[in-house]
BABA-538291 format. One record per residue: residue number from 0; residue in three letters; x, y, z of N, C-alpha, C in turn. Coordinates in steps of 0.001 Angstrom, whole numbers, m for minus. Each point is the difference from the previous one (the first is absolute). Layout:
residues N
+-----+------+---------+---------+---------+---------+---------+---------+---------+---------+---------+
: seq : type :      nu :      nv :      nw :     cau :     cav :     caw :      cu :      cv :      cw :
+-----+------+---------+---------+---------+---------+---------+---------+---------+---------+---------+
: NUM :  ALA :       X :       Y :       Z :       X :       Y :       Z :       X :       Y :       Z :
...
+-----+------+---------+---------+---------+---------+---------+---------+---------+---------+---------+
END
This chain:
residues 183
+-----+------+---------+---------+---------+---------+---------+---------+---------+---------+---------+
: seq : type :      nu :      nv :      nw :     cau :     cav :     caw :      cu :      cv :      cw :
+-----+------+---------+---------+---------+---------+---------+---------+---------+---------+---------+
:   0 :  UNK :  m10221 :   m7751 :  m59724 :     685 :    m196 :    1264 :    1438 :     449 :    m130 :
:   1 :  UNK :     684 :     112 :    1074 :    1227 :     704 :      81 :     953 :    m916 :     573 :
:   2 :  UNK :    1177 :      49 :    m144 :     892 :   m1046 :     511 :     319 :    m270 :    1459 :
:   3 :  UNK :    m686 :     988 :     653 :    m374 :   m1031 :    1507 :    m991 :    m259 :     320 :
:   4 :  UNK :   m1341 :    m548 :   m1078 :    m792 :    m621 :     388 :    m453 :   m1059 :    m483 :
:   5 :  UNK :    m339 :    m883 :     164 :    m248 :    m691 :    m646 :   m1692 :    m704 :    m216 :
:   6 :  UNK :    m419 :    m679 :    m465 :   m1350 :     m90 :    m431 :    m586 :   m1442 :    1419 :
:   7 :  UNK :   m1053 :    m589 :    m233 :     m84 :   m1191 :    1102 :     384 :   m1116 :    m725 :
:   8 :  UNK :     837 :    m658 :     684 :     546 :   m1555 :    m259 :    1669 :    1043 :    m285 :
:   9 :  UNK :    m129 :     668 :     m60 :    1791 :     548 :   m1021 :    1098 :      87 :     892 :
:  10 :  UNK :    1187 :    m290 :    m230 :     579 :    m388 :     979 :    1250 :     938 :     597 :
:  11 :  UNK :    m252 :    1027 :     m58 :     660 :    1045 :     267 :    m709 :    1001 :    1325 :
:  12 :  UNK :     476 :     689 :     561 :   m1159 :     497 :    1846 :     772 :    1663 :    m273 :
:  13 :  UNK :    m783 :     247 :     474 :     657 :    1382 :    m314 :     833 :     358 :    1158 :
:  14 :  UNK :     967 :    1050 :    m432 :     929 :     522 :     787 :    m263 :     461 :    1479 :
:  15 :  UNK :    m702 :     844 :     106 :    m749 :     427 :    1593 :     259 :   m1375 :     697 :
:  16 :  UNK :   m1015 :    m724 :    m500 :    m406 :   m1291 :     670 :    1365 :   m1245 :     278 :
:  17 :  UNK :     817 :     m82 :   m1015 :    1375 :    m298 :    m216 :     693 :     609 :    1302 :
:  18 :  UNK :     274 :    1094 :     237 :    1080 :     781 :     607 :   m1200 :    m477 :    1797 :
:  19 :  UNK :   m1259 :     m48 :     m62 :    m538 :    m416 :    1587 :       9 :   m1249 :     279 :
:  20 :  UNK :      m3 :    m649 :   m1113 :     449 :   m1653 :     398 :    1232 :    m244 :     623 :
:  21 :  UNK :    1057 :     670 :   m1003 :    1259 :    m474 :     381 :     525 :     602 :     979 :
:  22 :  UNK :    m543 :    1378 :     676 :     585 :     539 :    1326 :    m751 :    m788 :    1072 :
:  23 :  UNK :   m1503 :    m295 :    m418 :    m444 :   m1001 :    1637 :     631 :    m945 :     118 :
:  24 :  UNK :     799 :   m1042 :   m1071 :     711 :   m1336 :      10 :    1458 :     530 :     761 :
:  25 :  UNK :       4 :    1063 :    m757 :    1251 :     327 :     749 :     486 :     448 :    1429 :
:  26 :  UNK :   m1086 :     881 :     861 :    m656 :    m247 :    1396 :    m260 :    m987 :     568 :
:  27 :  UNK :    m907 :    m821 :    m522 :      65 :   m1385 :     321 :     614 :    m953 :     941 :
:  28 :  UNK :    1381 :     m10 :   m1019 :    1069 :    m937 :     m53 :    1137 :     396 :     585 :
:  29 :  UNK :     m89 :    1593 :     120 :    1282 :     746 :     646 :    m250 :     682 :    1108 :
:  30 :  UNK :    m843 :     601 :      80 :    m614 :    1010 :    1135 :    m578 :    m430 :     893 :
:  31 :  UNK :   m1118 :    m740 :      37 :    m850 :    m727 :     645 :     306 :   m1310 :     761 :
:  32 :  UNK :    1181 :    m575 :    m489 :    1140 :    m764 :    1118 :     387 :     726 :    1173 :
:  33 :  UNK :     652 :     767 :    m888 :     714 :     823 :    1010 :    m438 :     805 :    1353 :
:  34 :  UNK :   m1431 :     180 :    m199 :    m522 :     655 :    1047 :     m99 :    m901 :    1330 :
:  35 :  UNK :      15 :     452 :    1310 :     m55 :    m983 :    1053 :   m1458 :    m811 :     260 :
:  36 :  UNK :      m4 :   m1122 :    m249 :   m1325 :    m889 :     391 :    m796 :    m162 :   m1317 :
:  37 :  UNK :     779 :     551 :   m1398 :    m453 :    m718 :   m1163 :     921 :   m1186 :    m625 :
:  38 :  UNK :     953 :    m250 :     617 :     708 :    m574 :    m345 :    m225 :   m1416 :     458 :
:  39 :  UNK :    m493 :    m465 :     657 :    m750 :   m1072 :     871 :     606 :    m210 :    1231 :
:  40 :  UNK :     514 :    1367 :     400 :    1315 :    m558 :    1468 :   m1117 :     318 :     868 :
:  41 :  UNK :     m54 :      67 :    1331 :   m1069 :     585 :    1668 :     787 :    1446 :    m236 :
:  42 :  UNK :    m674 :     891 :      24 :      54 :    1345 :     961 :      82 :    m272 :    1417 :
:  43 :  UNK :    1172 :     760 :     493 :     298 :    m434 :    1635 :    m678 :    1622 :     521 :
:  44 :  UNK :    m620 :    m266 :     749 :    m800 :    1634 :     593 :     952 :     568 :    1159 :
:  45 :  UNK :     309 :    1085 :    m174 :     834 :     715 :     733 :      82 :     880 :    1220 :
:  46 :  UNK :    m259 :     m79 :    1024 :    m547 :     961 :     894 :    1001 :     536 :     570 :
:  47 :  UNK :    m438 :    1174 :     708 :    1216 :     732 :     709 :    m319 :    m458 :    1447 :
:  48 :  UNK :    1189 :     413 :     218 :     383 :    m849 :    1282 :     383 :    1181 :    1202 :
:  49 :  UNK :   m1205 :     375 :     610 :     417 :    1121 :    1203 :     749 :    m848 :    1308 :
:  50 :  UNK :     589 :    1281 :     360 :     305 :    m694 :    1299 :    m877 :     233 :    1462 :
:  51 :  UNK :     m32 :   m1172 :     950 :    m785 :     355 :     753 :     362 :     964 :     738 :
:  52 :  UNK :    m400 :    1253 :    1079 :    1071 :    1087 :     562 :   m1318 :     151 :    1103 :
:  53 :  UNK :     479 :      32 :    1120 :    m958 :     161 :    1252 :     960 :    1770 :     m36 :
:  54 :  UNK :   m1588 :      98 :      47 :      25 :    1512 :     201 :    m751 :    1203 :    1313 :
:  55 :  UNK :    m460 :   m1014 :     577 :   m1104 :     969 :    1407 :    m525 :   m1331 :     517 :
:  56 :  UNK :    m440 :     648 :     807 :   m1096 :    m830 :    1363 :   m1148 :     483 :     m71 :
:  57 :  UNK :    m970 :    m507 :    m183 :   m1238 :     384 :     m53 :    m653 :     809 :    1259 :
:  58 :  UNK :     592 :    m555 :    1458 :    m567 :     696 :    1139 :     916 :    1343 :     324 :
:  59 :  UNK :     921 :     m20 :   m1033 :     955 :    1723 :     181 :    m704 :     550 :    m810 :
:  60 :  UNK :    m399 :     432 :    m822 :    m506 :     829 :   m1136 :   m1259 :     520 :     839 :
:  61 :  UNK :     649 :    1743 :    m500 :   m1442 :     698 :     917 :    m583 :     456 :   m1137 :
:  62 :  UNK :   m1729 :     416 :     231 :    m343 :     708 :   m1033 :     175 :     980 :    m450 :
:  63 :  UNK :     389 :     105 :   m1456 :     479 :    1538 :   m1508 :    1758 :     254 :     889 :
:  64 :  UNK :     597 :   m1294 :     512 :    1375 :     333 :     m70 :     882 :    m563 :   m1073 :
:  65 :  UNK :     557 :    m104 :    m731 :     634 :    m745 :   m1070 :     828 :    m273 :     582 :
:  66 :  UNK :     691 :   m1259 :    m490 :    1063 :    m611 :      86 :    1058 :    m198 :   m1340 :
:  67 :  UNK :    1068 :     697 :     185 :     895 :    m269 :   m1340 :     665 :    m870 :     208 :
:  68 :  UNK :      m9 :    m747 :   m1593 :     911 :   m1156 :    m105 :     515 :      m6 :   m1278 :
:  69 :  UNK :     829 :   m1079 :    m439 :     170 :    m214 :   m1297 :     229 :   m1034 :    m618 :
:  70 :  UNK :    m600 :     m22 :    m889 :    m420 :   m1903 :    m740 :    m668 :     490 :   m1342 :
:  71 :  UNK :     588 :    m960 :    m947 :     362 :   m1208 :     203 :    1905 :    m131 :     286 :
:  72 :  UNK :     119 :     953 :    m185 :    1715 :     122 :      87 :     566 :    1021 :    1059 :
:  73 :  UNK :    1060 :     511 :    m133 :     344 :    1366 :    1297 :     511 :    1105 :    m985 :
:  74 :  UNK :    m607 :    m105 :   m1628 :     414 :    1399 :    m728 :   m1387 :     986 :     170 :
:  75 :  UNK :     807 :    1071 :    m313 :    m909 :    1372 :     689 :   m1313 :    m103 :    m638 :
:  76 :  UNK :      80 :    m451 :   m1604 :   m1192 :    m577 :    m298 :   m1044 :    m335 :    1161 :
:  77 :  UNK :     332 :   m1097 :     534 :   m1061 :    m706 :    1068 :    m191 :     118 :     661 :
:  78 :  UNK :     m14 :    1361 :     296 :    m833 :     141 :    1417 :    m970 :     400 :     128 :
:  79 :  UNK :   m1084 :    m516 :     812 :   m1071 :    m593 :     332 :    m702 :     558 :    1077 :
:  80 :  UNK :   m1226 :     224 :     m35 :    m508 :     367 :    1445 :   m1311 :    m938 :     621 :
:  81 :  UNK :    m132 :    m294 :    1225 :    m705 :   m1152 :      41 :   m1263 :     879 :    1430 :
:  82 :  UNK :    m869 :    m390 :    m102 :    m951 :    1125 :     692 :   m1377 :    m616 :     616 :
:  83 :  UNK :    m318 :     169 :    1036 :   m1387 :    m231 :     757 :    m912 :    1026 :    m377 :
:  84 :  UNK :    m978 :    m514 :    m599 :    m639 :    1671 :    m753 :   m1455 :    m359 :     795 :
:  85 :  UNK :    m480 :    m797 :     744 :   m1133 :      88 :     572 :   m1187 :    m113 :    m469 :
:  86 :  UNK :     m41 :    m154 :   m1314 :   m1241 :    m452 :    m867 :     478 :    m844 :    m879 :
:  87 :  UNK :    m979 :   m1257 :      93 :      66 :   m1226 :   m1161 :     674 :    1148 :   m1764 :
:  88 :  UNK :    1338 :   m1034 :    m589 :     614 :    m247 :   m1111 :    m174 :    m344 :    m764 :
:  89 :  UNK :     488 :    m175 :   m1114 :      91 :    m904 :    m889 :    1629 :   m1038 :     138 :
:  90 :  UNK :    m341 :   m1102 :      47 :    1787 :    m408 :     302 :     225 :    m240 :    1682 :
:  91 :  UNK :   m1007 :     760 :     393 :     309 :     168 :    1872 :    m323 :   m1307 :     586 :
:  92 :  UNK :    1022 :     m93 :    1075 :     377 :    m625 :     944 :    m165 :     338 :    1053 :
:  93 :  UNK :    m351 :   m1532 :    1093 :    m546 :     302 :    1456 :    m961 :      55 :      54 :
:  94 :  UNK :    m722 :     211 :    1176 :    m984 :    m127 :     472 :   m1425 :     922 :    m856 :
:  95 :  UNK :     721 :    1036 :      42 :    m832 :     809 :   m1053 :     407 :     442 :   m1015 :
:  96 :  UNK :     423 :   m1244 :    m865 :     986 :     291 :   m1240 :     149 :    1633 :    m218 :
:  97 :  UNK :     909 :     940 :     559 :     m62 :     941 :     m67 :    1561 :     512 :     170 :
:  98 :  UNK :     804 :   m1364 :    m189 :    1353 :      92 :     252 :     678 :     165 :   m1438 :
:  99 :  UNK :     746 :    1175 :    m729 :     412 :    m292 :   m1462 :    1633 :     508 :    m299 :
: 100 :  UNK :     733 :    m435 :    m984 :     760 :     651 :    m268 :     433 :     m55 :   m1174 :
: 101 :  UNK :     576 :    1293 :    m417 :     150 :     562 :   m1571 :    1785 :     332 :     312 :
: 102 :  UNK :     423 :    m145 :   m1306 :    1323 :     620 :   m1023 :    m542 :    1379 :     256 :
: 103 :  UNK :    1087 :     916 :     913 :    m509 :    1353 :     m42 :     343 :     919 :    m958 :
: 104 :  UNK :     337 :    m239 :   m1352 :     753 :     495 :   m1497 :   m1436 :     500 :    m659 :
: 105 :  UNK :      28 :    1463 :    m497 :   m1225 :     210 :    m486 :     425 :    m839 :   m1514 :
: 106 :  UNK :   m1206 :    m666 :    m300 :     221 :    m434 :   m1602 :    m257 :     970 :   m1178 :
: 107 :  UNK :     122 :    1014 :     573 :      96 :    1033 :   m1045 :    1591 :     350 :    m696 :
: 108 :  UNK :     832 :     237 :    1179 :    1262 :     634 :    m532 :     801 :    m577 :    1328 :
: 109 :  UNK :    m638 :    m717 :     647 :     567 :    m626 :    1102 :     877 :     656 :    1208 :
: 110 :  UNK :    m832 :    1127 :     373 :     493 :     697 :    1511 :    m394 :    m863 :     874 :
: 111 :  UNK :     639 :     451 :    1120 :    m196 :   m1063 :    1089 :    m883 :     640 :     948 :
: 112 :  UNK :    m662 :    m837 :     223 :   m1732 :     885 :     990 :     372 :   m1025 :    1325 :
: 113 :  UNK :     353 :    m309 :     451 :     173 :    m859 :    1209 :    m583 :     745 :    1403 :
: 114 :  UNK :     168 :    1437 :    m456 :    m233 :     841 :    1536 :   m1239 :     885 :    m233 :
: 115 :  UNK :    m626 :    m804 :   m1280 :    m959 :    1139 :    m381 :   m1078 :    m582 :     162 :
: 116 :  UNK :    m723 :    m976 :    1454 :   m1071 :    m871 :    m419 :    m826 :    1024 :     886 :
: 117 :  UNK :   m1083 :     141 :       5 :   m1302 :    1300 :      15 :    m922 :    m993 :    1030 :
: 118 :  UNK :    m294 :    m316 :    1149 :    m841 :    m970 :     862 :   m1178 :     483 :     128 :
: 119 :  UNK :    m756 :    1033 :    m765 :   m1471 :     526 :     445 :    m101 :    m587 :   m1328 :
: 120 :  UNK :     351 :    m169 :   m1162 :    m161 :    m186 :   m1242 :     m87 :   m1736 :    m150 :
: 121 :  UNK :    1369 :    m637 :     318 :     978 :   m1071 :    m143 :      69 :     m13 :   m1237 :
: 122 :  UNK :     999 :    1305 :    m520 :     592 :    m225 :   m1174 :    1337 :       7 :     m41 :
: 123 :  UNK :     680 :     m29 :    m549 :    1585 :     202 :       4 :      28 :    1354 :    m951 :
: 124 :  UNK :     686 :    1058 :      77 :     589 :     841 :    m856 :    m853 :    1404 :     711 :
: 125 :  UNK :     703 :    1055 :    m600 :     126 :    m104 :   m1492 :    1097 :    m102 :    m805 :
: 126 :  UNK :     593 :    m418 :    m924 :    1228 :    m166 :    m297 :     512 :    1714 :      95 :
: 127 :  UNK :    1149 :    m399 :     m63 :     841 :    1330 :    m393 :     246 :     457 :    m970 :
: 128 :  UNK :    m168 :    m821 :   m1046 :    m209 :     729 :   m1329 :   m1210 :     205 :    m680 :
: 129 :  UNK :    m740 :    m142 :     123 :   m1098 :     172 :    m696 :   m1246 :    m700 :     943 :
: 130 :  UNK :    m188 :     209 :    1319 :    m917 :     m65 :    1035 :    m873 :    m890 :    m980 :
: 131 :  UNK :     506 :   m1541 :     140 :   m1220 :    m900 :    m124 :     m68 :    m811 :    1331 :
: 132 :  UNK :   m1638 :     226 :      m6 :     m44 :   m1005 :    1180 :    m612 :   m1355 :     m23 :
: 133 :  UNK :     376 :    m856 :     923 :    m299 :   m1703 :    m327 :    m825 :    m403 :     993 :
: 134 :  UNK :   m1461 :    m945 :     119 :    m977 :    m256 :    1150 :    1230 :   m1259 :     223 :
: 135 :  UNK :     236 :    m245 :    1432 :     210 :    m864 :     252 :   m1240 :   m1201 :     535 :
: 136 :  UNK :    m889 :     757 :     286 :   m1382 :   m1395 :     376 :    m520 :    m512 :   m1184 :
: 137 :  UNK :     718 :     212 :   m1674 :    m684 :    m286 :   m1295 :    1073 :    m836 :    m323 :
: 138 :  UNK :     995 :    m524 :     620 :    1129 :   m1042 :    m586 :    1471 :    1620 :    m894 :
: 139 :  UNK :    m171 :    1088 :     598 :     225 :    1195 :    m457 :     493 :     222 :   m1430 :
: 140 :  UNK :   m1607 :     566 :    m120 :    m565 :     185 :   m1682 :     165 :    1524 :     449 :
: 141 :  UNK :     454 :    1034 :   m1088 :     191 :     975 :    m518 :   m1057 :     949 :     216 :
: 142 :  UNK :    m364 :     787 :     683 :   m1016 :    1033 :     833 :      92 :    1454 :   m1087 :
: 143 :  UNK :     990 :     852 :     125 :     483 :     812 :    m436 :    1320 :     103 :   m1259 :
: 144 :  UNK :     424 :     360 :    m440 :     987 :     832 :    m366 :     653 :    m862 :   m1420 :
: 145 :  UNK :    1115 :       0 :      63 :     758 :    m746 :   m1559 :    m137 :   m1334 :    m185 :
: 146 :  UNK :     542 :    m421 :     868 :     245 :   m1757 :      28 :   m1450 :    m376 :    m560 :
: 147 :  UNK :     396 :   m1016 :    m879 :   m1104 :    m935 :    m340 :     m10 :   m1367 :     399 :
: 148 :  UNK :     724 :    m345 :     816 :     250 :   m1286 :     431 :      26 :      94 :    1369 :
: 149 :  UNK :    m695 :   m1506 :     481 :    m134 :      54 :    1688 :    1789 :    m248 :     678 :
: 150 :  UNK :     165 :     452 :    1036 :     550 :    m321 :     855 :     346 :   m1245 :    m108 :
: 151 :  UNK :    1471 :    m795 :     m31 :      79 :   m1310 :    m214 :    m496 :    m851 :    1579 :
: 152 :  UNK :    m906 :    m632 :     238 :      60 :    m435 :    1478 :     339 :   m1189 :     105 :
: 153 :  UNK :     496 :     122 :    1583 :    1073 :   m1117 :     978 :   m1010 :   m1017 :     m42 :
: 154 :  UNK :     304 :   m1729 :     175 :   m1228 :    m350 :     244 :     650 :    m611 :    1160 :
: 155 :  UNK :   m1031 :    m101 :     994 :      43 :    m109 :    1715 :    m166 :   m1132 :     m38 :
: 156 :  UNK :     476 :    m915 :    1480 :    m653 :   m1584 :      90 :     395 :     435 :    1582 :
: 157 :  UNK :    m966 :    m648 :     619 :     310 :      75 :    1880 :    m177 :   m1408 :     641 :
: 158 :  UNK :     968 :     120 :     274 :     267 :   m1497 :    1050 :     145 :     417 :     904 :
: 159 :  UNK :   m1060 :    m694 :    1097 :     m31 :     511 :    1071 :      83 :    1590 :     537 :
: 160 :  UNK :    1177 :     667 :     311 :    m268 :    1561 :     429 :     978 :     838 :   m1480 :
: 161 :  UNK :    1037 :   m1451 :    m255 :     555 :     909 :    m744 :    m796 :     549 :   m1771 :
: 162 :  UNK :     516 :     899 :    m501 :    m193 :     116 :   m1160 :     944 :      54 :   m1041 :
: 163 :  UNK :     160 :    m593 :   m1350 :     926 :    m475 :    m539 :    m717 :     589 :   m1513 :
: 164 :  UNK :    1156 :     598 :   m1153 :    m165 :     408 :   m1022 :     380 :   m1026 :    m669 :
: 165 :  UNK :    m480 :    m676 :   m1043 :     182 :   m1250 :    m499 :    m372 :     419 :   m1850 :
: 166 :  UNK :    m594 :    1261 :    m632 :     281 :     146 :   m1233 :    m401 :    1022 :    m457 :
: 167 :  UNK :     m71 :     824 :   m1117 :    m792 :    1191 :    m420 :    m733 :     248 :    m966 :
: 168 :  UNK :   m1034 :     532 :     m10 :    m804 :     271 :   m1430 :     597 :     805 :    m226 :
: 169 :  UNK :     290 :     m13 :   m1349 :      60 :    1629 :    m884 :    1553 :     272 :     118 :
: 170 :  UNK :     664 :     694 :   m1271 :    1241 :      96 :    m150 :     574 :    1377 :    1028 :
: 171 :  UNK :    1359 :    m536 :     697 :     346 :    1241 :      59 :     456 :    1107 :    m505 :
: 172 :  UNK :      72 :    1396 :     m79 :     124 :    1059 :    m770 :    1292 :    m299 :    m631 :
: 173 :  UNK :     405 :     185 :   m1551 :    1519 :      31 :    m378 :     612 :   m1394 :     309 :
: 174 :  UNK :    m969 :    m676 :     100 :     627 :   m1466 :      54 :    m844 :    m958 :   m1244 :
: 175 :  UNK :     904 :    m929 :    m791 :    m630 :   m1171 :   m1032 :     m44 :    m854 :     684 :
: 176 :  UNK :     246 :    m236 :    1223 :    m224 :   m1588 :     571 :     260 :     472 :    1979 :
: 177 :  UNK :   m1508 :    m437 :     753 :     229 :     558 :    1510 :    1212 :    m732 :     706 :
: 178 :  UNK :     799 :   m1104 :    m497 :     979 :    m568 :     517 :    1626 :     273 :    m487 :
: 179 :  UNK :     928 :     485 :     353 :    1073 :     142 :    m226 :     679 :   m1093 :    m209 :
: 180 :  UNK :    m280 :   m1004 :     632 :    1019 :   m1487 :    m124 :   m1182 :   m1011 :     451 :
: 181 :  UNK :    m155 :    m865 :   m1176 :    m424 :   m1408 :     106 :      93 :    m884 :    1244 :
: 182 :  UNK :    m630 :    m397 :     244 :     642 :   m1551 :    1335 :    m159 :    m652 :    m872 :
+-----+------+---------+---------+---------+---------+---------+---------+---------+---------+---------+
END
């Protein structure tokens, strides 16, 4: 035997095994505190906090006319197009859930398609840089071109006639967080 091993009953452990003991003790006791909710404190869950923004009337909106807006904030980022597309959605609102609206930023390289929505299709685009186009009746999933990511969409709530943007799936383009300032 060699001097890091030792025989059974002998009271010596070999080195490998030495050096994985003493780094898990050492994780343990140092690392594994430290992380949030190993330590025995509550994790507080964090949500983002949209703002509510009445944005249209449900009995103005004609069909394949868009309506521009911008939310969740008033940077050029956010603007938004909100649309009567005449066939059941995904996400849609009204009577024939067919009411939707998207972040008009391609998530490719983030041109702005706001004026580019196609009403025989109901797609938005094609972008201007690289002509991708987005279904808006699929929650607008990626049809064509670069973007690999859907369209971030508005999510709708209707009270009574009005319609109100209240949060969004999906990040906007060139943004780490869809809110600029906390409430």
């Amino acid at each position: 035997m060699n001097e890091n091993e030792s025989g059974p009953g002998g009271a010596c452990m070999k080195r490998r095994a030495f050096l994985f003991r003493s780094g898990a003790a050492a994780v343990s006791t140092v690392v594994l505190p430290a992380l949030p909710g190993m330590g025995g404190e509550a994790l507080a869950a964090e949500m983002a906090r949209y703002p509510r923004k009445k944005i249209g009337r449900l009995s103005v909106l004609k069909l394949d006319a868009p309506v521009i807006f911008n939310y969740p904030d008033s940077g050029p980022s956010s603007q938004s197009v909100l649309v009567k597309l005449g066939v059941p959605a995904g996400g849609g609102i009204g009577p024939g859930e067919d009411v939707v609206a998207f972040n008009s930023q391609c998530t490719h390289m983030g041109a702005p398609m706001a004026g580019n929505y196609q009403a025989g299709y109901q797609v938005l685009g094609p972008c201007a840089f690289h002509q991708t186009l987005f279904d808006l009746t699929r929650h607008g999933m990626v049809i064509a071109g670069h973007a690999t990511e859907s369209l971030p969409q508005v999510l709708l709530e209707l009270k009574g006639d009005d319609i109100f943007a209240v949060g969004l799936i999906g990040l906007i383009y060139g943004r780490h967080d869809n809110l600029v300032s906390k409430a």
